[in-house]
C-alpha positions in Angstrom: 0.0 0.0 0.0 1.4 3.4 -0.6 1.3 6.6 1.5 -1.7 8.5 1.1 -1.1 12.6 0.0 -0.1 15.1 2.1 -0.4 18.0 0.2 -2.5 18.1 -3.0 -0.6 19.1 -6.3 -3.2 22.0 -6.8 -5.9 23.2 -4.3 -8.1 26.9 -4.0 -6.9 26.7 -0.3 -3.3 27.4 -1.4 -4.6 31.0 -2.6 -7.0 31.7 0.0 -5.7 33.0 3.7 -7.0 30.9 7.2 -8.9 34.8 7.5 -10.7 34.6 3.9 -11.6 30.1 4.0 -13.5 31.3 7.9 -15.3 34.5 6.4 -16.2 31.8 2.6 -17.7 29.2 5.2 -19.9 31.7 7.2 -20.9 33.7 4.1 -21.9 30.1 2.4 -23.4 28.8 5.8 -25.3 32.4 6.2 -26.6 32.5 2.5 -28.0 28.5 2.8 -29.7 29.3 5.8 -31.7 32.2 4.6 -34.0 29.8 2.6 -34.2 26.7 4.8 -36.6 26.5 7.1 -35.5 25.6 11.2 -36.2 21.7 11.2 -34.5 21.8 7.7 -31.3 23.8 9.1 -31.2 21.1 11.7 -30.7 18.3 9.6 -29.0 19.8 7.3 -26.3 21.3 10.3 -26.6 17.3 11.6 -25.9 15.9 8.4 -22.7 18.4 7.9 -21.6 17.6 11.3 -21.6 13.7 10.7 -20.2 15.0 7.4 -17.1 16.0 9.2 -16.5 13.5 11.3 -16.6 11.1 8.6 -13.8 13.3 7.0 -11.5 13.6 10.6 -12.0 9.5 10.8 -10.5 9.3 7.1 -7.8 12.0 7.6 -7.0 10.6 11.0 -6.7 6.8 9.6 -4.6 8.0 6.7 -2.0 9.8 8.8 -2.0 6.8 11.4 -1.0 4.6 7.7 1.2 7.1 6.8 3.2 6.9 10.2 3.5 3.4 9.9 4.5 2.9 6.4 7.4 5.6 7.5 8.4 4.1 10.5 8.2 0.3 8.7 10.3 2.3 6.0 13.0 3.7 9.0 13.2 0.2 10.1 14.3 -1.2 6.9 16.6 1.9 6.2 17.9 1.0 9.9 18.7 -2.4 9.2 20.1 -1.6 5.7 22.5 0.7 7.1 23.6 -2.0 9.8 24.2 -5.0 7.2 26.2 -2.3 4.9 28.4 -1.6 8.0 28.5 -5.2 9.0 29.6 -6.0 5.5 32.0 -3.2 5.4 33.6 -4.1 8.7 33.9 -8.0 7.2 35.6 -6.5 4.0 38.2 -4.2 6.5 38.7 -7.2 8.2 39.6 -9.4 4.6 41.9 -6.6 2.9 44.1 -6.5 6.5 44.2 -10.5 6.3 45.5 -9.9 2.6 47.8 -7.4 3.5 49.4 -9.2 6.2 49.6 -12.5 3.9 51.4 -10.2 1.5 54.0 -8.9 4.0 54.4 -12.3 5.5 55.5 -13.4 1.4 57.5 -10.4 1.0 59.2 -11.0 3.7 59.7 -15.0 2.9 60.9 -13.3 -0.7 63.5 -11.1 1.1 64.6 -14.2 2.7 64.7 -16.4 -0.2 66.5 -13.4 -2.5 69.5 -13.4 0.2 
């Protein structure tokens, strides 16, 4: 499964301050109202409501995914990194094996040269 979106690629929020998306809801909540009657604004302000809890429920699930597709993620990087430095250590470890191997036949060389 892959991470859900963070930020939209293109959105009327981006050009719209928190100031002016507040005074666009209570203009657009002010100008439904004035033809609804009261039982009507109640289930319509009810059905909104459930609306946005819906919508938090969604959001909220997608960032708890998101956090552990990252962390799942930062767990493989972790061990990644660990086996490259385990495997870098073994390498170290070889090439000074070599290296002493090749100054222990230089040095039987110098002897046989003599």
């Amino acid at each position: 499964m892959g991470e859900f979106k963070l930020v939209p690629d293109e959105s009327i929020f981006f050009d719209i301050t928190p100031d002016e998306t507040s005074l666009f809801f209570y203009a657009l909540g002010v100008a439904v109202s004035q033809s609804l009657t009261i039982d009507e604004l109640n289930v319509l302000a009810n059905g909104l409501v459930e609306t946005a809890q819906v919508m938090f429920v969604i959001a909220s699930q997608r960032t708890l995914l998101n956090d552990a597709i990252n962390a799942q993620q930062e767990k493989k990087d972790a061990e990644k990194a660990k086996e490259e430095k385990k495997s870098t250590q073994e390498l170290k470890s070889e090439i000074k094996k070599l290296q002493d191997q090749i100054e222990y036949l230089q040095k039987q060389i110098n002897i046989i040269k003599r």
